[in-house]
C-alpha positions in Angstrom: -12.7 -5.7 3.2 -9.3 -4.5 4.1 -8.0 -3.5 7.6 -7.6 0.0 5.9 -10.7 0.0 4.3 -12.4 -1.2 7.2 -10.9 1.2 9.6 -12.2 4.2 7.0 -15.6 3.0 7.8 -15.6 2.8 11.5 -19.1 2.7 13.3 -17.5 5.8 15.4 -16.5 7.8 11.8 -13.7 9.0 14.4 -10.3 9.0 11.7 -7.7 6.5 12.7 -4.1 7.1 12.8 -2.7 5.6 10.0 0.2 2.6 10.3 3.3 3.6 9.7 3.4 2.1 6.3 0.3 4.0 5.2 2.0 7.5 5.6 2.2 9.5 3.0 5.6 9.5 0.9 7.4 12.5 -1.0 5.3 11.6 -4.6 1.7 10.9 -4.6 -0.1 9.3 -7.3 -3.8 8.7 -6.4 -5.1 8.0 -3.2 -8.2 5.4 -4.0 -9.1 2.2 -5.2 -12.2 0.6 -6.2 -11.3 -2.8 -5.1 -9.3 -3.2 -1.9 -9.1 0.1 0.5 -7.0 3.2 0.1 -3.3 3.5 0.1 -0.9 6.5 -1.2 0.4 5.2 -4.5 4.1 6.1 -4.7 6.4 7.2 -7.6 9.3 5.6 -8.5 13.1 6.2 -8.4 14.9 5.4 -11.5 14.8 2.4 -13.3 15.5 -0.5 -11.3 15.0 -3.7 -13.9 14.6 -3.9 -17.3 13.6 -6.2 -20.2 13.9 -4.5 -23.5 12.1 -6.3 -26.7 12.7 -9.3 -24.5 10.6 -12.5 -26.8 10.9 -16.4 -25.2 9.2 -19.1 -26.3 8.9 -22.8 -25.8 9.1 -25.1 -28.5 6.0 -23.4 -30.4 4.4 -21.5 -27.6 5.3 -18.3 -27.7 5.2 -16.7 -24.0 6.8 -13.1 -24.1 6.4 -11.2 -27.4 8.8 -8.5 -27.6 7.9 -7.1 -24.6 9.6 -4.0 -23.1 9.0 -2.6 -19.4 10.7 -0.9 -16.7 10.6 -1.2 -12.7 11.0 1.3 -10.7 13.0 1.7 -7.5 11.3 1.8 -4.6 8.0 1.3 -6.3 5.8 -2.0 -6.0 4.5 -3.4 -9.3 2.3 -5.9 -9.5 2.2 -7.6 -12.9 -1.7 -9.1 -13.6 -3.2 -11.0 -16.5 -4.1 -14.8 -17.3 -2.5 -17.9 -16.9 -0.2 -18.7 -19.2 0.9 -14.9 -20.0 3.9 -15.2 -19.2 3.9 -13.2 -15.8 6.3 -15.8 -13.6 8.2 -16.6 -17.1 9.3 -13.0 -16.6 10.1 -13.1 -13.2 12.4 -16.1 -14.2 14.0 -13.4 -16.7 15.1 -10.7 -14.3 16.9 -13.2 -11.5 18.9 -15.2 -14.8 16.8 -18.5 -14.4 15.8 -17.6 -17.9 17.4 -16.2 -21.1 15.4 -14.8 -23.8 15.2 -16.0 -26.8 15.8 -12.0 -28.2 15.4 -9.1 -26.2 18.0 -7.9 -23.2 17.5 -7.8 -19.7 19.1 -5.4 -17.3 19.4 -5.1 -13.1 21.1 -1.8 -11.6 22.6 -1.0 -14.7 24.0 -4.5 -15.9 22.9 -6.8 -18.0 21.6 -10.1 -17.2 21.3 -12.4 -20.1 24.7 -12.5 -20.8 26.5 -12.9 -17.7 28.8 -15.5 -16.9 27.3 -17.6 -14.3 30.0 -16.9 -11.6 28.8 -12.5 -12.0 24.4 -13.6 -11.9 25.5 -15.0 -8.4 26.4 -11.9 -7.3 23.3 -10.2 -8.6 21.1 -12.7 -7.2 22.3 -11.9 -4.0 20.8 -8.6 -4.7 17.3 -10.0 -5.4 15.2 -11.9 -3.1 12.9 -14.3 -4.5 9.3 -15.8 -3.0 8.0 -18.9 -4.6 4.8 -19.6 -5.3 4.8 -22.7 -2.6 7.3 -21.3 -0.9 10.0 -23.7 -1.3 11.0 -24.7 1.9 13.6 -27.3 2.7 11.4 -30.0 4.5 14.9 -31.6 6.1 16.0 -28.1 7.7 14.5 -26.3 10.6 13.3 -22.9 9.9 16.1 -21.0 11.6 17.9 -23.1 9.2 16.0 -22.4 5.9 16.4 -18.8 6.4 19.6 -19.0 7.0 20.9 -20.9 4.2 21.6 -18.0 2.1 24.2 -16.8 4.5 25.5 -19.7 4.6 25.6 -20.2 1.3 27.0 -16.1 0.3 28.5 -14.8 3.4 31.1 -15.3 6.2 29.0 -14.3 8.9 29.8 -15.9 12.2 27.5 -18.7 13.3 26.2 -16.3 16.1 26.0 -13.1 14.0 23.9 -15.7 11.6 21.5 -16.6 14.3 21.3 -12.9 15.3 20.7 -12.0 11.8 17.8 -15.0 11.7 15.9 -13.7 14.8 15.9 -10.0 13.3 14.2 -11.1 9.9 11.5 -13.0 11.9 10.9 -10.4 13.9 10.2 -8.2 11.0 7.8 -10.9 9.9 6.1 -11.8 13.0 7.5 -14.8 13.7 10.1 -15.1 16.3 11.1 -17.6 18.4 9.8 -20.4 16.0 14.0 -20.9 15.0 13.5 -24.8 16.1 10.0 -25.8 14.1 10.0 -27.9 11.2 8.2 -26.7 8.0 5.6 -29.7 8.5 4.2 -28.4 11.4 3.8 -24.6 9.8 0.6 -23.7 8.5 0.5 -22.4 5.2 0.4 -18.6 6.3 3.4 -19.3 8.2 5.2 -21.4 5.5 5.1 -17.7 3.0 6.0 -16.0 6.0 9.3 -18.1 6.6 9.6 -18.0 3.1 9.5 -14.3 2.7 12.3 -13.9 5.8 14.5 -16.1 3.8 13.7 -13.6 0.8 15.1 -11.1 2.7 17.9 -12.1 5.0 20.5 -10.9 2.8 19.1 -7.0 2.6 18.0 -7.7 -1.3 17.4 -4.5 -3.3 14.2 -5.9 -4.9 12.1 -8.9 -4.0 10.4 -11.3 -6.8 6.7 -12.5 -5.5 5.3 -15.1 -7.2 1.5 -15.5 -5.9 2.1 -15.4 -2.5 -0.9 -15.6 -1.5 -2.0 -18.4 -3.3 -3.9 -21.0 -1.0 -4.0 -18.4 2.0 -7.7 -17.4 3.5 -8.3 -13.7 3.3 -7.2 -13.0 6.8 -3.4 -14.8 6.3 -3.9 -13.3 2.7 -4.0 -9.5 3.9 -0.9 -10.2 6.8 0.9 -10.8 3.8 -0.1 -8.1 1.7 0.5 -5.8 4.7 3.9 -6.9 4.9 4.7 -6.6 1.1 3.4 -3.0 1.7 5.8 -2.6 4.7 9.0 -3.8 3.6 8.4 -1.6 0.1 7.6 1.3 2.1 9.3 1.4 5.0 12.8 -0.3 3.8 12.7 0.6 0.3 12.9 -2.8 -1.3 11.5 -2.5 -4.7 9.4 -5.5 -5.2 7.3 -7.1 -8.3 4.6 -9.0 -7.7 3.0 -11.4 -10.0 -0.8 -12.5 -8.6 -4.2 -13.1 -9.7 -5.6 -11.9 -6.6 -7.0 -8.3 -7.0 -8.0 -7.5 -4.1 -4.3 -8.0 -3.0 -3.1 -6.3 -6.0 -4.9 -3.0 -5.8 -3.5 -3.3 -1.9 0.2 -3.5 -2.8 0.3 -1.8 -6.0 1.8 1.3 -6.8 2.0 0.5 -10.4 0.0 -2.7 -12.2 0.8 -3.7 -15.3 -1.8 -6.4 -17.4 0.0 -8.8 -19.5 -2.1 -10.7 -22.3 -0.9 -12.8 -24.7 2.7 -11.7 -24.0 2.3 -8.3 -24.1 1.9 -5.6 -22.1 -1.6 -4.3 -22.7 -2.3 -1.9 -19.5 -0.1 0.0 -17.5 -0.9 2.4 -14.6 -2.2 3.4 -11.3 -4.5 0.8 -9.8 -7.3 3.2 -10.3 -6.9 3.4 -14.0 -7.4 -0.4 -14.1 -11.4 0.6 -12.7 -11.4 3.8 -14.9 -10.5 2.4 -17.9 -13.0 1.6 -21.0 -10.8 -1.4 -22.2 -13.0 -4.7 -22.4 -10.3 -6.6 -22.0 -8.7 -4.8 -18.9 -12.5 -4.2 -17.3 -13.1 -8.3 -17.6 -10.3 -9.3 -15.8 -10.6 -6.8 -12.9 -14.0 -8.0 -12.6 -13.2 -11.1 -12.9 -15.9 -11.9 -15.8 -15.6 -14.6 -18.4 -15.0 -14.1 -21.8 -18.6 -14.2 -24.4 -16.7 -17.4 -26.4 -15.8 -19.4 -23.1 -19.4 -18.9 -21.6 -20.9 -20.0 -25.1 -19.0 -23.0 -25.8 -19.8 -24.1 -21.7 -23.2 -23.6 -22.4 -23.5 -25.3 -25.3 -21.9 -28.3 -23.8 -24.2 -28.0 -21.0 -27.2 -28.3 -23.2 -25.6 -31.4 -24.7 -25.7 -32.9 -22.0 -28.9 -32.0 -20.8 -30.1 -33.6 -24.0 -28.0 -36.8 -23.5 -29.9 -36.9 -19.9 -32.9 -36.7 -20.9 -32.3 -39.0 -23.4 -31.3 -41.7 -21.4 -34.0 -41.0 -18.8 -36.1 -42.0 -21.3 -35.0 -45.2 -23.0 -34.6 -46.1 -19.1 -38.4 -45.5 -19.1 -39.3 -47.3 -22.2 -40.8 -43.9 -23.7 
């Protein structure tokens, strides 16, 4: 259970204040989810990001099929469905590390897919981006990873750099580690540093790609929680692409269910439980589809057979 589900349920039913991420905004949605605790659920500014009829495949896998969303700003959207959907294909979109085959992409009013590469620099330094394994450099320190991309973008002083470095640490709860190597960071603390980095150059939106994949539950929910702050108390709009539901109905604002690379659910978190779609109810529930389950079976019972089988010319029956 979630710290904000668990604190709803206190042995001494006496309300807790709620953190300051947790307060309600202007626009409220729904207030409730099945899964993971209760959060305010936020409306959206105007549209942030777009991908309009965007299609991509590769070679003769096709991965997005003329798929057409918008994301909000200020809003967190966390983008569900199976492997293989095409959820982090999508990410690649909006930050120019892919072009779509058809379709357009657009970020603050600009479009993507066409840009010269010298003009997608700029708007990447608008975007911050977490990887799935984080992505550290393993021959720089971690005052120096997150620093890199004002190295890399800015002429900040080397002192207004470091200053810069301590304040995004802070925000994520890891100061004073400026001189450790990634190798002796535990995974928890690897996103962590990761996410800084994400954010040390004041991005308008920040990409998550599963970033909580290989975390525990507890390290899991630190990072939800800070997802939840950074959207909510510095307006970053974010997009998250995860399998984890429990995380999702946390963070979300807005999820959206991709299958077969197309957009086949879009709403509240709530909706995603209220819903009568079999295909939307499996895989918040996380159940197996009737084919999968028959063709295991069957294989188990093959080999059952095949056991027993050879347990039995082993005998001499």
């Amino acid at each position: 259970m979630s710290q904000a589900g668990s604190s709803m349920t206190a042995a001494t039913d006496v309300a807790q204040p709620p953190r300051p991420w947790e307060r309600p905004p202007t626009e409220v949605v729904g207030v409730t989810c099945t899964a993971g605790g209760q959060r305010i659920r936020r409306e959206g500014g105007q549209p942030l990001i777009q991908l309009r009829n965007v299609s991509k495949s590769f070679g003769a896998l096709n991965v997005l099929r003329d798929l057409s969303i918008e994301i909000y700003e200020g809003q967190s959207t966390v983008i569900i469905g199976p492997s293989g959907t095409g959820k982090s294909v999508l990410l690649k979109h909006i930050v120019g590390l892919l072009q779509p085959d058809t379709g357009e992409v657009w970020f603050g009013g600009q479009r993507v897919d066409t840009m010269a590469p010298e003009d997608l620099v700029e708007i990447r330094k608008r975007i911050g981006f977490l990887f799935q394994m984080s992505a550290l450099f393993d021959s720089l320190t971690v005052g120096e990873n997150v620093a890199f991309p004002l190295v890399e973008h800015t002429t900040l002083t080397r002192p207004d750099r470091e200053e810069r470095v301590d304040r995004v640490l802070r925000m994520v709860g890891l100061s004073g580690l400026q001189a450790k190597m990634p190798a002796q960071l535990s995974g928890g603390q690897k996103k962590r540093v990761s996410l800084a980095r994400s954010i040390v150059l004041g991005p308008e939106a920040v990409m998550y790609d599963e970033p909580t994949t290989g975390l525990d539950p507890i390290r899991s929910d630190l990072i939800n929680e800070l997802i939840v702050g950074l959207s909510t108390r510095l307006g970053i709009t974010s997009v998250i692409v995860t399998h984890d539901m429990v995380s999702a109905c946390k963070i979300a604002d807005r999820m959206v269910l991709i299958y077969d690379g197309k957009i086949v659910h879009d709403g509240t978190p709530e909706s995603f439980w209220k819903t009568d779609d079999e295909l939307v109810r499996r895989f918040v529930h996380g159940q197996a589809e009737a084919s999968d389950l028959e063709l295991i079976s069957k294989g188990l019972d093959d080999g059952e057979q095949d056991r027993s089988a050879s347990k039995d010319a082993s005998s001499g029956i």
